[in-house]
GUMARLUM-360173 format. One line per 8 residues: number of its first residue (from 1); their letters; for each residue x, y, z of C-alpha. Coordinates in steps of 0.1 Angstrom, whole numbers. Layout:
BEGIN
NUM> a> X/Y/Z  ... $
end
This chain:
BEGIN
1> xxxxxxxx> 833/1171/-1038  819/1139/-1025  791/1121/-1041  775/1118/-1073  763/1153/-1079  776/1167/-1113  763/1201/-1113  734/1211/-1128 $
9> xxxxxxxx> 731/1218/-1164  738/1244/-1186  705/1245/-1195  693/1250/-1164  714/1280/-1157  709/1292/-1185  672/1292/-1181  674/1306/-1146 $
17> xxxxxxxx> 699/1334/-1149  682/1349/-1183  648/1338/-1164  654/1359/-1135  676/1385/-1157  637/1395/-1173  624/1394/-1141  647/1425/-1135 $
25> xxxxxxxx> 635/1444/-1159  598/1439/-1153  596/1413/-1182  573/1385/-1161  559/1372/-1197  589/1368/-1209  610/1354/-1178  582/1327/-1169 $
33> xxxxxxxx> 588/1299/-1196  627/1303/-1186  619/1301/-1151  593/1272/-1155  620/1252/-1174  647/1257/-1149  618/1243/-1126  612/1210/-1149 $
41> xxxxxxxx> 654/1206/-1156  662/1208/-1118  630/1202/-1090  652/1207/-1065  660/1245/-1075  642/1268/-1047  653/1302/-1068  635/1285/-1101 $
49> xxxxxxxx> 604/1282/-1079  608/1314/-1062  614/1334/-1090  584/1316/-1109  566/1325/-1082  569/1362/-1080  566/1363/-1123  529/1348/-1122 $
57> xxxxxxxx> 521/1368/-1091  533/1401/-1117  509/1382/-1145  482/1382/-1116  484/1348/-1116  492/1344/-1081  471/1313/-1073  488/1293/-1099 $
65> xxx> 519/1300/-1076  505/1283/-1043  495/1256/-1062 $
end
Protein backbone atom coordinates (compact mmCIF):
# COMPACT_ATOMS: atom_id res chain seq x y z
CA UNK A 1 0.00 0.00 0.00
CA UNK A 2 1.30 3.34 -0.87
CA UNK A 3 0.82 6.32 1.31
CA UNK A 4 0.18 7.15 4.74
CA UNK A 5 -3.15 5.49 5.33
CA UNK A 6 -2.99 3.03 8.37
CA UNK A 7 -6.32 1.61 8.47
CA UNK A 8 -8.97 2.77 10.40
CA UNK A 9 -9.35 1.90 13.95
CA UNK A 10 -10.58 -0.71 15.85
CA UNK A 11 -12.83 1.47 17.29
CA UNK A 12 -14.22 2.47 14.41
CA UNK A 13 -15.07 -0.93 13.23
CA UNK A 14 -16.08 -1.93 15.96
CA UNK A 15 -18.57 0.85 16.20
CA UNK A 16 -19.80 0.27 12.71
CA UNK A 17 -20.13 -3.43 12.41
CA UNK A 18 -22.03 -3.81 15.92
CA UNK A 19 -23.71 -0.37 14.75
CA UNK A 20 -25.10 -1.73 11.65
CA UNK A 21 -25.37 -5.40 13.33
CA UNK A 22 -28.61 -3.57 15.51
CA UNK A 23 -29.70 -2.03 12.57
CA UNK A 24 -30.37 -5.74 11.44
CA UNK A 25 -32.45 -6.53 13.93
CA UNK A 26 -34.60 -3.46 13.97
CA UNK A 27 -32.55 -2.04 17.06
CA UNK A 28 -32.31 1.88 15.56
CA UNK A 29 -32.03 3.14 19.34
CA UNK A 30 -29.53 1.07 20.09
CA UNK A 31 -27.36 1.08 16.70
CA UNK A 32 -27.36 5.01 16.49
CA UNK A 33 -24.73 6.10 19.21
CA UNK A 34 -22.39 3.21 17.46
CA UNK A 35 -23.07 4.46 14.23
CA UNK A 36 -22.74 8.25 15.24
CA UNK A 37 -19.26 7.33 16.73
CA UNK A 38 -18.00 5.54 13.75
CA UNK A 39 -19.16 8.86 12.09
CA UNK A 40 -16.89 11.19 14.64
CA UNK A 41 -13.76 8.40 14.57
CA UNK A 42 -13.68 8.24 10.64
CA UNK A 43 -15.65 11.41 8.54
CA UNK A 44 -14.70 9.91 5.67
CA UNK A 45 -16.86 6.58 6.30
CA UNK A 46 -19.95 6.84 3.77
CA UNK A 47 -21.53 3.34 5.43
CA UNK A 48 -21.24 5.28 9.07
CA UNK A 49 -23.34 8.01 7.47
CA UNK A 50 -25.53 5.88 5.55
CA UNK A 51 -26.37 3.65 8.08
CA UNK A 52 -26.93 6.58 10.64
CA UNK A 53 -29.00 7.83 8.21
CA UNK A 54 -31.53 5.10 7.79
CA UNK A 55 -31.41 4.50 12.00
CA UNK A 56 -32.91 8.23 12.65
CA UNK A 57 -35.11 7.93 9.65
CA UNK A 58 -36.47 4.36 11.82
CA UNK A 59 -36.56 6.95 15.07
CA UNK A 60 -38.63 9.32 12.73
CA UNK A 61 -36.01 11.49 12.87
CA UNK A 62 -35.39 11.78 9.35
CA UNK A 63 -34.65 15.54 9.12
CA UNK A 64 -31.86 15.21 11.41
CA UNK A 65 -30.39 12.94 8.62
CA UNK A 66 -30.42 15.66 5.73
CA UNK A 67 -28.95 17.89 7.92
Amino acid sequence: MVGDFTGWSGGTLFALENGTRWMQQNKAEVALPLLEKAVRLDPTLEEAYFQAGKALALLGRGQEADA
